[in-house]
N, C-alpha and C positions, 0 to 999 in steps of 0.2 A: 066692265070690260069683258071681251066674248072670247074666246075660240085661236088662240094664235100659239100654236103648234109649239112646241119647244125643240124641233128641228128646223126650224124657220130660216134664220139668217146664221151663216156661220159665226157669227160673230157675240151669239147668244153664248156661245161654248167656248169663244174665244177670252171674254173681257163681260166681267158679270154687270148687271142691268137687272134694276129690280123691278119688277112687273107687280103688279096685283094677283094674288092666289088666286081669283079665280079663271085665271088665264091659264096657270097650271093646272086647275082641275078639269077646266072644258077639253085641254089638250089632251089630257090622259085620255077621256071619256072618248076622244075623235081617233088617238091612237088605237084604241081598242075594237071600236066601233070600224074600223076602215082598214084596219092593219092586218085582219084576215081575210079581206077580199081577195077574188080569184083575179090581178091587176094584172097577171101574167096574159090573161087571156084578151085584153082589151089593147087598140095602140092607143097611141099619142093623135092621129086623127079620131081614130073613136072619140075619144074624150074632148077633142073641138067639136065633133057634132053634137055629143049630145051636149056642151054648153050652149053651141047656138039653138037647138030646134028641143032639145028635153025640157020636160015640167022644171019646175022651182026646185023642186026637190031632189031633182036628178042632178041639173044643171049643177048647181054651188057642192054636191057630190062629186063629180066631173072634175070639178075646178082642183077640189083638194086631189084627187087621184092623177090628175094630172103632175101637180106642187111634186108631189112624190114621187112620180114616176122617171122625172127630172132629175133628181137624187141621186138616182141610179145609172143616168147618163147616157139615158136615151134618147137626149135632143141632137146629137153629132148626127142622125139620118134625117131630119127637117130640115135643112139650109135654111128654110123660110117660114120657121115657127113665131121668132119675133115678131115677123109683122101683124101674120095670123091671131098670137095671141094680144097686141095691141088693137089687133081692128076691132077684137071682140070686147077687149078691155074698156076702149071710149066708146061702146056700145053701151056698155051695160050699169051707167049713171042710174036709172031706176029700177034698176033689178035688186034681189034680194042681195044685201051688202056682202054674204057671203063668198060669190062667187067674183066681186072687186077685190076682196081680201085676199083671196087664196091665188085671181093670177096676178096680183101685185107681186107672189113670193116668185110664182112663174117666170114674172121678167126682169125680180131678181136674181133667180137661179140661171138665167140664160146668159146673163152679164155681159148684153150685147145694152150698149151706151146710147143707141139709137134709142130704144127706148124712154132716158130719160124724160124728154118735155110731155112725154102721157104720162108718166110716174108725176111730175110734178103740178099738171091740173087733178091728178089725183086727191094734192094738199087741198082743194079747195072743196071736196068732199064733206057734207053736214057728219057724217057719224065721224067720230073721234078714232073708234077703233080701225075703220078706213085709216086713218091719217097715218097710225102707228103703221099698219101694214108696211103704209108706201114710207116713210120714212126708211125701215127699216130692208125693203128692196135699195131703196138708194145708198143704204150703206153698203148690199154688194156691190152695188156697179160702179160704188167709187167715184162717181164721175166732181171732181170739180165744180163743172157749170152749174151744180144743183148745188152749191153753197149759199147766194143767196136767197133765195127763196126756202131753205133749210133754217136758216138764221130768222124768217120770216117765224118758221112755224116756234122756234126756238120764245118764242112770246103767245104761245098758243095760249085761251083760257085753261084748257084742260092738261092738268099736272102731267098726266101719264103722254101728251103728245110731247111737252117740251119736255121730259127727262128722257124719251126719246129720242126726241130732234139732237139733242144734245152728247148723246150715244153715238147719234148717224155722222154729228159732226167730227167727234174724234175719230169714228172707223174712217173716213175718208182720207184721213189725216192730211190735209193739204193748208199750209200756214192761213192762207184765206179765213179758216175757220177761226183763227187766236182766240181776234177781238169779240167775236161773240162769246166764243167758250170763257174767257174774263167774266165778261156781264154774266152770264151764269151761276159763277160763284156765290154772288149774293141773293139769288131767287129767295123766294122765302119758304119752300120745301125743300127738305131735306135730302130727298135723293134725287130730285133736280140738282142741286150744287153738286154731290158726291158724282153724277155722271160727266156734268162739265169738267172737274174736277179731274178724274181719270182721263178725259178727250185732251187737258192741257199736257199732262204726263208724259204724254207722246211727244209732244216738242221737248221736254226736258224744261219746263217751264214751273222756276221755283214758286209763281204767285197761287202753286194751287196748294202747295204747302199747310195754310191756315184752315183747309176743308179736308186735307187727306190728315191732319190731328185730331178735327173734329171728327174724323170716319173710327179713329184708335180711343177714342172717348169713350166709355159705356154710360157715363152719367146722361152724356146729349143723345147717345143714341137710347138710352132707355127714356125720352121724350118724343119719341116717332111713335106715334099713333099704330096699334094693329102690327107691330114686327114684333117678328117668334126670334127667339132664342139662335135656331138655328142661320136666320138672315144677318142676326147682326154680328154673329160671327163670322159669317161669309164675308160681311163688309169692311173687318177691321182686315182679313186676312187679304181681302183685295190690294187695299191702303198700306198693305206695310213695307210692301218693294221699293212701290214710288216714293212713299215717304223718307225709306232709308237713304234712297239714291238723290233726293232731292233735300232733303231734310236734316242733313249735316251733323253737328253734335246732340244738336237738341233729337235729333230723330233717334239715335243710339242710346241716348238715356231713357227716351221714353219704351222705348223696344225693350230694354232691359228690364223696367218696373212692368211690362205687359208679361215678360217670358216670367217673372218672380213670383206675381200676384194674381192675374184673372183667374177669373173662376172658369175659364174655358181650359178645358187640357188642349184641347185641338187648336184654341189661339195661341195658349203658350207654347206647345211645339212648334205652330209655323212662327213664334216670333224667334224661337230661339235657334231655327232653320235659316231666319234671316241674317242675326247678329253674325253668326259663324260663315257663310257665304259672304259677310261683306268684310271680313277679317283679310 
């Protein structure tokens, strides 16, 4: 997995999603790398042309400087940057994947819905990290009609598209999504089910119960391959809201033995932040 920005989708900061470390470290390297550019000096048509007509190296540069430049809320003087940047988007199927990825975030950030049916021949892109992009613009635009074709990818071979798919299904939050986010629960990765799982929580939906206990487990979570210390406490502290709120008396007793006993101070604080809020 390459390069996907950790200001990407609002929804990265909203409602945790666990990615592959080296997504955070290529991020950091592009934060730094691009974060001192002089971007002041350049517009939002600059950076369409040189995606269309710059080198390889310019171009997928262009792309991300543009992602960014969005951010800041300089698309309200384009009326007509959407199309712009979709024409150049179903353009650029064999170009360097970089510059599909970074205006995928583009027609994210613009959260104009016309967009979706280019976002979704997006899904049919060979590289996986492509897929995660567009997935995760479709979680801004919200739109509905990309449910099923989401549910599609929600069976993807590659773990990190459908845990995912499975993110974008809950940020959309449209009941459409239930019955997939169900089947989820039983994937057979781990944080494939823990994202279906939080996507169910949103309906208030007690069947995710049995995976937001497995999230407050440290014995199952110390069977995840390659997780540090500090993830798996992000993930129980994720799991303890919904759990409580959804999770009844069994979820109050287990809160209790987490705030008494883990060896995390920071999970016993937020369990014991929990208890007392739901008093």
């Amino acid at each position: 997995m390459s390069d996907i920005p950790r200001e990407s989708p609002r929804s990265i900061l909203f409602q945790f999603v666990i990615f592959p470390l080296g997504i955070v470290l290529v991020a950091v390297g592009i934060f730094f790398l691009f974060g001192k550019l002089a971007t002041e000096q350049h517009t939002i048509p600059d950076y369409l042309n040189t995606i269309r007509s710059g080198s390889s190296h310019e171009r997928w540069q262009a792309a991300y400087q543009l992602s960014k430049s969005l951010k800041r809320g300089e698309a309200s003087r384009y009326p007509n940057l959407e199309q712009d940047v979709a024409s150049i988007y179903q353009q650029s199927k064999t170009d360097d994947p970089r510059i599909r990825r970074y205006l995928s975030m583009v027609l994210g950030t613009l959260g104009d819905r016309r967009a979706t049916p280019v976002l979704l021949d997006g899904l049919n892109d060979r590289d996986p990290d492509n897929r995660i992009y567009v997935l995760l613009a479709l979680g801004e635009l919200g739109d509905p009609a990309a449910i099923p074709r989401i549910e599609q990818s929600a069976s993807d071979p590659d773990k990190d598209v459908r845990k995912t798919a499975y993110f974008t299904l809950g940020e959309i939050g449209d009941p459409l999504a239930v019955p997939a986010l169900q089947l989820g629960l039983h994937d057979e990765v781990a944080e494939v089910r823990w994202n279906a799982a939080m996507g169910l929580t949103r309906f208030n939906d007690a069947r995710a119960v049995p995976v937001l206990r497995e999230m407050l487990d440290r014995s199952r979570l110390n069977e995840v391959r390659d997780m540090r210390e500090d993830q798996k406490e992000d993930v129980m502290i994720m799991a303890m809201a919904p759990y409580a709120r959804l999770g009844g008396a069994d979820a109050r007793a287990d809160l209790q033995r987490i705030a008494a006993t883990d060896s995390s101070l920071r999970v016993r604080a937020e369990a014991k932040a929990e208890l007392a809020s739901a008093r």
